[in-house]
C-alpha positions as CSV (number, residue, x, y, z in Angstrom):
1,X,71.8,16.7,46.3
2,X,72.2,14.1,43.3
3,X,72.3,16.3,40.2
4,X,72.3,15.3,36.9
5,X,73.9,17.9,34.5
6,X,72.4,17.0,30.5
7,X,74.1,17.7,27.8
8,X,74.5,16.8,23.6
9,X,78.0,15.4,23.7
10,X,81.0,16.2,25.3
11,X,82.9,17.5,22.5
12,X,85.1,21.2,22.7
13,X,82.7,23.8,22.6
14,X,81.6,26.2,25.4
15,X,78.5,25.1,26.4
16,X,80.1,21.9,27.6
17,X,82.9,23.0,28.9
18,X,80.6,25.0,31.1
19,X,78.7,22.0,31.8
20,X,81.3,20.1,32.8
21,X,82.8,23.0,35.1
22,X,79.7,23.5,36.9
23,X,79.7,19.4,37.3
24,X,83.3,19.4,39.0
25,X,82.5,22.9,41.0
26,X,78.8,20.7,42.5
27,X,81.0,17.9,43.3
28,X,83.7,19.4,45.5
29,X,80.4,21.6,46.9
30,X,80.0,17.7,48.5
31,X,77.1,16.7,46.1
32,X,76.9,13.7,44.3
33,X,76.7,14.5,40.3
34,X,76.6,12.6,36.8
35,X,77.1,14.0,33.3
36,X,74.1,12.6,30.9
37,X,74.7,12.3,26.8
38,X,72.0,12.8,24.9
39,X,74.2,11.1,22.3
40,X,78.1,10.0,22.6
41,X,80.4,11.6,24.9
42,X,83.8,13.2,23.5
43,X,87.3,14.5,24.7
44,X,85.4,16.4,27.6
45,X,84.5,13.4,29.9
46,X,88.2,12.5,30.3
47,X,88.6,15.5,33.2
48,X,84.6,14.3,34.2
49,X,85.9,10.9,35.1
50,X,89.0,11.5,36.0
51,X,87.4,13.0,39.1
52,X,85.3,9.8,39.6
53,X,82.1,11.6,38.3
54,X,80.1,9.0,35.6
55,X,79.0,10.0,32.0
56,X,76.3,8.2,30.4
57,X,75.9,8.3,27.1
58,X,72.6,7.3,25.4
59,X,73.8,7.4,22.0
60,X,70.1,8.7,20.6
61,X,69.6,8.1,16.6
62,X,68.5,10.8,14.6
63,X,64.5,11.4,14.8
64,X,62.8,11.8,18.3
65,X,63.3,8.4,20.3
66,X,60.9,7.5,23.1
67,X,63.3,4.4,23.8
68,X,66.1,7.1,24.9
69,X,63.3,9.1,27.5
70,X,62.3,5.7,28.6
71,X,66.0,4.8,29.3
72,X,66.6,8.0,30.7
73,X,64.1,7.7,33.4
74,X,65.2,4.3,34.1
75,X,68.7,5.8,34.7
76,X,67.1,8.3,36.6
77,X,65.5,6.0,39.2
78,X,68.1,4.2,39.3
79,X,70.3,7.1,39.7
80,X,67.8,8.7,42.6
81,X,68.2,12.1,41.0
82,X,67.2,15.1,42.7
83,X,67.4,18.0,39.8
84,X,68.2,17.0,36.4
85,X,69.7,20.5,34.5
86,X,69.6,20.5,30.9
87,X,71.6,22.7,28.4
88,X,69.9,24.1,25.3
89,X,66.8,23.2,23.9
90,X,68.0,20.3,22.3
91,X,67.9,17.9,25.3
92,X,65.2,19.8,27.2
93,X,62.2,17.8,26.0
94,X,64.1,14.2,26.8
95,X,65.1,15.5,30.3
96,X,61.5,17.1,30.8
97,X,59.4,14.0,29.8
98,X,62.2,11.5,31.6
99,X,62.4,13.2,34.7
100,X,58.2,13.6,35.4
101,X,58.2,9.3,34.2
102,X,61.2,8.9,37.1
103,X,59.4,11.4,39.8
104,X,62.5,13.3,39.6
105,X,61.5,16.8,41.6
106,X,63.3,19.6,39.7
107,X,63.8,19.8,36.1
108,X,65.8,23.1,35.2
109,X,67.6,24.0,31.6
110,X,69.6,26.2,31.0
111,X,69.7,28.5,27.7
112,X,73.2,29.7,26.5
113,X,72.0,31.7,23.6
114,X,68.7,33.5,21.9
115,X,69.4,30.4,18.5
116,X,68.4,26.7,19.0
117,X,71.8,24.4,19.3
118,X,71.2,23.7,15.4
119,X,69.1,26.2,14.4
120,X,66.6,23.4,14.6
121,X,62.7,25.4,14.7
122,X,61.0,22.4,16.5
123,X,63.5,22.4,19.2
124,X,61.9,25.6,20.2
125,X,58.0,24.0,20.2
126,X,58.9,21.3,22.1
127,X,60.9,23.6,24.9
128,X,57.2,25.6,24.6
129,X,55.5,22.1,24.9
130,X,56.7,20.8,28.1
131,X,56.3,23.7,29.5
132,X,54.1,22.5,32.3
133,X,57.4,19.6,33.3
134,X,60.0,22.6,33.7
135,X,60.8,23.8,36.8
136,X,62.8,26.5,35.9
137,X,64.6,28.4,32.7
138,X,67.8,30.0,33.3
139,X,69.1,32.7,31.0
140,X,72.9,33.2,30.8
141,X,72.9,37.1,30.4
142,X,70.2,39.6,30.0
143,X,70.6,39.3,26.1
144,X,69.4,36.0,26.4
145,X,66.4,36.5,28.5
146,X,65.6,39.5,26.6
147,X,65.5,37.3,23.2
148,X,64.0,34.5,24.8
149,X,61.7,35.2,27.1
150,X,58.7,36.6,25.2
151,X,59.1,33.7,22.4
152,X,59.2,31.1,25.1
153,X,56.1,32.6,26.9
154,X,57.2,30.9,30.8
155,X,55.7,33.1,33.8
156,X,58.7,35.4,34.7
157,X,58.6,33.4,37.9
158,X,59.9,30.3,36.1
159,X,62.7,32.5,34.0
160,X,66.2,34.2,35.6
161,X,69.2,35.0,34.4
162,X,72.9,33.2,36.4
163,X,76.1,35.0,34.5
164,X,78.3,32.4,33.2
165,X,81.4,31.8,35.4
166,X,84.7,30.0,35.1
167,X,87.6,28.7,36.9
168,X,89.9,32.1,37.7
169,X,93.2,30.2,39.0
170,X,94.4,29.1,35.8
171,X,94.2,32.9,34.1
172,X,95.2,34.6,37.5
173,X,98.2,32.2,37.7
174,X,99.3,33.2,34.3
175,X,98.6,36.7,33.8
176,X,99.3,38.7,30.5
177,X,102.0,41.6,29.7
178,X,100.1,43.7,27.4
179,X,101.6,46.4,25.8
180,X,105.5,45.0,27.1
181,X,107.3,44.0,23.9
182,X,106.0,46.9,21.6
183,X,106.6,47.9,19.0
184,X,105.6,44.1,18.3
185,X,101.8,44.0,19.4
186,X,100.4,40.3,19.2
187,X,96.7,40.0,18.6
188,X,94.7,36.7,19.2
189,X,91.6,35.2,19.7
190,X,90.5,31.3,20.2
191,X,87.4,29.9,19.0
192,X,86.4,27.1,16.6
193,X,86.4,27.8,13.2
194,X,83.0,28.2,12.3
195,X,80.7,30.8,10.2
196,X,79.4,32.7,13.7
197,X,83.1,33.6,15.2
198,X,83.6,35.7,11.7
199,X,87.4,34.8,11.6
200,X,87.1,36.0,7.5
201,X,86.5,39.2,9.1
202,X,88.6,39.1,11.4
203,X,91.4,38.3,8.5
204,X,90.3,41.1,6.6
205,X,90.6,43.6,8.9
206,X,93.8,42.4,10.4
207,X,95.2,42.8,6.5
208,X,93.9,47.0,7.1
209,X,96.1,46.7,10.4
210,X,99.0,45.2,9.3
211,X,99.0,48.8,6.9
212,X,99.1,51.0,9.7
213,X,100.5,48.3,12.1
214,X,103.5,46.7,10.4
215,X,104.3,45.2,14.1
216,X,101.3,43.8,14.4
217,X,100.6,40.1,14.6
218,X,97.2,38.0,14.6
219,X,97.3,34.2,16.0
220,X,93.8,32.4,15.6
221,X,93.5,29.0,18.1
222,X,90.9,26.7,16.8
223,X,89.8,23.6,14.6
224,X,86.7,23.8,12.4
225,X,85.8,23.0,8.8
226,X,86.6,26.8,8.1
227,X,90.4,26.2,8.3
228,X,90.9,25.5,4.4
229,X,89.2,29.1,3.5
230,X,90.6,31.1,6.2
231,X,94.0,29.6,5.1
232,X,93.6,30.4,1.7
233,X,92.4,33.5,2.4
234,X,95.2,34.1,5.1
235,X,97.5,33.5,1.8
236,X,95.6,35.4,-0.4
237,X,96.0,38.8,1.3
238,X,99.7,38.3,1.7
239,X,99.3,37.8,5.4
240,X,101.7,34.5,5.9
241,X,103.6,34.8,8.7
242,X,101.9,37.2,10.2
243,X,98.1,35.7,10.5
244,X,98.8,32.4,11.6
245,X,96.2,29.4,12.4
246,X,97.5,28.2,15.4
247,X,95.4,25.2,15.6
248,X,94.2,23.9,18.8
249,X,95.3,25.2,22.2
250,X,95.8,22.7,24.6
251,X,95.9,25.5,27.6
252,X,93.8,28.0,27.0
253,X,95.8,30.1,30.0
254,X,99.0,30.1,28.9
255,X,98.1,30.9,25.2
256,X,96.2,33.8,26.7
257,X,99.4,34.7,28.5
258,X,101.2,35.5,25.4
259,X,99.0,37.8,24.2
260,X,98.6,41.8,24.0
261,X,95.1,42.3,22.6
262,X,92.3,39.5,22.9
263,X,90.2,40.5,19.8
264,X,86.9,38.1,19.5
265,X,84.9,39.0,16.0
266,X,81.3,36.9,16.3
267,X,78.4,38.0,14.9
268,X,76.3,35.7,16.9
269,X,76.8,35.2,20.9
270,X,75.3,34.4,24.2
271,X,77.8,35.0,26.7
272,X,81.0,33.6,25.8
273,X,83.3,31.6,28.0
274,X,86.6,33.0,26.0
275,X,85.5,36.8,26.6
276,X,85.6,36.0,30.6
277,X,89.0,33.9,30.4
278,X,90.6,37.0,28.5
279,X,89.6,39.5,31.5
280,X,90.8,37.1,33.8
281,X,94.3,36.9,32.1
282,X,94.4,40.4,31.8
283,X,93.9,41.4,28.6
284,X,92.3,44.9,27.2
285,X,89.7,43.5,24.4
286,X,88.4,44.3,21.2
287,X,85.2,43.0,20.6
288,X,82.4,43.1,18.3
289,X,78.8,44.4,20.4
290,X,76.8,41.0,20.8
291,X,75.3,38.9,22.9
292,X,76.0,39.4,26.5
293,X,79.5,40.8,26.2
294,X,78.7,44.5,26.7
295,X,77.1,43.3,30.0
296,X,80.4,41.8,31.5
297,X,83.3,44.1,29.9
298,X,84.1,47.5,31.2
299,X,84.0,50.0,29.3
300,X,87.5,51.1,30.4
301,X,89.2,47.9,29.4
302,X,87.5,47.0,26.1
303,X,87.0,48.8,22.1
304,X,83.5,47.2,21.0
305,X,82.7,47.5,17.0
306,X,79.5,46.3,15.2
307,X,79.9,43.2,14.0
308,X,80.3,42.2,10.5
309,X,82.5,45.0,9.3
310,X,86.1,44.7,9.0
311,X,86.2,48.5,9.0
312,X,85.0,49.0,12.1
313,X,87.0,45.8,13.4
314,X,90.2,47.5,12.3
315,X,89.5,50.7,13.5
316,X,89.1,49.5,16.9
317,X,92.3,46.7,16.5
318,X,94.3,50.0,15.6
319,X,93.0,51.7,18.7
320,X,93.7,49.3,20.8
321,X,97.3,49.0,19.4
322,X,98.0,52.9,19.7
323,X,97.2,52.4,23.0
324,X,99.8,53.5,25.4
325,X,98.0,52.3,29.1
326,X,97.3,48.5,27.8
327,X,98.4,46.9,31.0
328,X,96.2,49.2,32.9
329,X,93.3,48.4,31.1
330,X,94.1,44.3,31.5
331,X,93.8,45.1,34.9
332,X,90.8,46.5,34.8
333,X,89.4,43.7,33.0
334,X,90.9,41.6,35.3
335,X,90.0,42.7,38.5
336,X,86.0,42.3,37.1
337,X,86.5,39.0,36.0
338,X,88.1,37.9,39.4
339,X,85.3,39.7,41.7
340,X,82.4,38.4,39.4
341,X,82.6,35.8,37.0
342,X,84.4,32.9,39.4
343,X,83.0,29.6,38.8
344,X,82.3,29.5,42.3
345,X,79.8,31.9,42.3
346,X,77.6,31.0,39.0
347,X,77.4,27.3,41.0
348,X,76.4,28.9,44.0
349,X,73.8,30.7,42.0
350,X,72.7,27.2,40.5
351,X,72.5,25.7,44.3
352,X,70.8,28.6,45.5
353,X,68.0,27.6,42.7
354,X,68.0,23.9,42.7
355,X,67.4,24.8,46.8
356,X,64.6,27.0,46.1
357,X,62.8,24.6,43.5
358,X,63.2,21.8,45.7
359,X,61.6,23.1,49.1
C-alpha cells in the first residue's frame, strides 16, 4: 500500500510522535509511506527522513485555504496514494476534500482525544461535514469513542476504537529499579509544560509529600510556556532541590530508568503515550483517573486519584511511597505493556483496517 499519514506539524507532542511511529512501523511492514504537514514540519521529521520516508510540508496560512486541498490532491496523484490517515480534526476536512478531488480510495482519521487540537468549535462541524468523504473514524480508547461518538453522529460501522501502541525495546532494554535505593524514593513524570498536565498540582501536592516523605524527590521533564510559574512556584514552597525542572529529555527510556514512581497529574487525556512508556519500563504509577488510562493500567500496579486535587494526588504519591512490593508492581505493569500495547500490534490493527476499507 502507499499510505499517507497527515498530521499539523512535526513538533514534540504525542500525537506526532505516534504518527510518526506508526509511519516507520508501515514502512518496515514493506509499504511505501509519506508524512504530510498541514503546516511546517519540526524536530520530528529528522528520524522520518532519516529512514528515507518524505515529509511534505504545505505550510497552510491561517484561515481555511482551498489552494492547500488543491495542492494536496495534486500531491496525492502524484503520490498514487492508497489511504490517506489523518490525525485530529484539524487536518481531517483538507485530507477528506483532497483525497475525493485525487480519487484516493480510503480516507481514515484518527481521533486522540474527546477536545479539538485547539479547542477550535468549527473543527468539529467540518469533521461532521465531510462526513460522507470519510472512510473510517478511529477512536484511541473507549473514553474517546464514548465522548465522541454521539457528537460526531458516524454509523457505528464507520467508528472503532485501535489502543495506542509504542516501540517496547527501548523501555524493556532499560528497565527500572523501583523501590531499590529507599529510603530515597524519586518521583517523576515527563510531559510538556502546559495547563492540561496540572504540573501546579503536581507541585503542590509533592510540597504535602515532602512532609511525610522527607526522602522523597520529584523530577518534571518538559518545555512549555509554564516553566516561569512552575519555577516560581517550585521556589515559593521551599521545594528547591528537591522539585527540580529537568527540562527536556532527550531519551525518554533511560530517564524512565531512573525512576521509582511514574506519577502523571492531567486533568485532560486521551490515551497518553507516556502512561504506556512507564509500564513498559517498569514502573508502579500514580495517576489521576482520565481519559483512557484506567483502561490500560492494572489495577495491581497503579494508585489513581481524581484529578485536580493535590489532596488526593498526595495521598496516593504517599501510598505509593510506603509501598514495600514496588518492583513487583513495575512488573506487573510491565508485563501488560509488553503483551498489549507494542507498536507492532496498533499497526497491525491499522493494516488490518486500511485492508478492510480497501476491498
Amino acid at each position: 500500500m502507499r499510505i499517507v499519514q497527515l498530521v499539523e506539524d512535526l513538533e514534540l507532542g504525542g500525537l506526532e510522535r505516534l504518527a510518526v511511529d506508526l509511519a516507520l512501523a508501515q514502512q518496515n511492514a514493506g509499504h511505501q509511506v509519506l508524512v504530510y504537514c498541514l503546516f511546517g514540519a519540526g524536530p520530528l521529521a529528522d528520524s522520518l527522513e532519516a529512514a528515507g520516508i518524505p515529509v511534505v510540508p504545505f505550510r497552510k496560512l491561517p484561515g481555511f485555504s482551498m489552494s492547500t486541498v488543491l495542492a494536496m490532491a495534486k500531491r496525492l496523484r502524484a503520490d498514487r496514494v492508497d489511504v490517506i490517515h489523518g490525525h485530529n480534526p484539524g487536518v481531517h476536512h483538507y485530507a477528506a476534500l483532497a483525497a475525493r478531488l485525487a480519487g484516493v480510495p480510503v480516507c481514515v482519521n484518527t481521533r486522540h482525544s474527546v477536545t479539538t487540537s485547539k479547542g477550535l468549535p468549527y473543527q468539529e462541524r467540518y469533521f461532521r461535514w465531510v462526513k460522507p468523504l470519510t472512510g473510517h473514524v478511529v477512536f484511541v480508547c473507549d473514553f474517546v469513542r464514548r465522548g465522541l461518538e454521539p457528537k460526531l453522529g458516524y454509523p457505528a460501522d464507520k467508528c472503532s476504537v485501535i489502543l495506542n501502541g509504542i516501540p517496547l525495546a527501548p523501555f524493556l532494554a532499560h528497565p527500572a529499579s523501583p523501590g531499590a535505593r529507599r529510603p530515597r524514593i524519586r518521583f517523576g513524570t515527563i510531559g510538556r509544560l502546559v495547563p492540561a498536565k496540572g504540573h501546579s498540582i503536581l507541585i503542590e501536592a509533592f510540597a504535602r509529600v515532602r512532609q511525610a516523605a522527607p526522602q522523597a524527590e520529584l523530577s518534571i521533564y518538559g518545555y512549555g510556556d509554564l516553566q516561569e510559574n512552575l519555577s516560581a512556584q517550585i521556589a515559593k514552597l521551599g521545594l528547591e532541590g528537591r522539585a527540580r525542572l529537568e527540562g527536556r529529555t532527550g531519551n525518554s527510556a533511560e530517564t524512565l530508568q531512573d525512576l521509582d514512581v511514574f506519577v502523571f497529574s492531567s486533568v485532560n487525556e486521551g490515551l497518553p503515550l507516556v502512561i504506556l512508556e512507564a509500564m513498559a519500563a517498569g514502573l508502579p504509577i500514580v495517576t489521576t483517573d482520565v481519559g483512557g488510562i484506567p483502561e490500560v493500567l492494572s489495577k495491581e500496579s497503579a494508585w489513581l486519584c481524581p484529578p485536580g486535587e493535590p489532596d488526593a494526588l498526595a495521598r496516593a504519591m504517599l501510598q505509593a511511597a510506603n509501598c514495600t512490593d514496588l518492583r513487583e508492581r513495575g512488573e506487573i505493569a510491565r508485563r501488560l505493556a509488553a503483551n498489549r500495547y507494542g507498536l507492532e500490534q496498533m499497526a497491525a490493527s491499522y493494516q488490518d483496517l486500511y485492508q478492510r476499507l480497501l476491498r
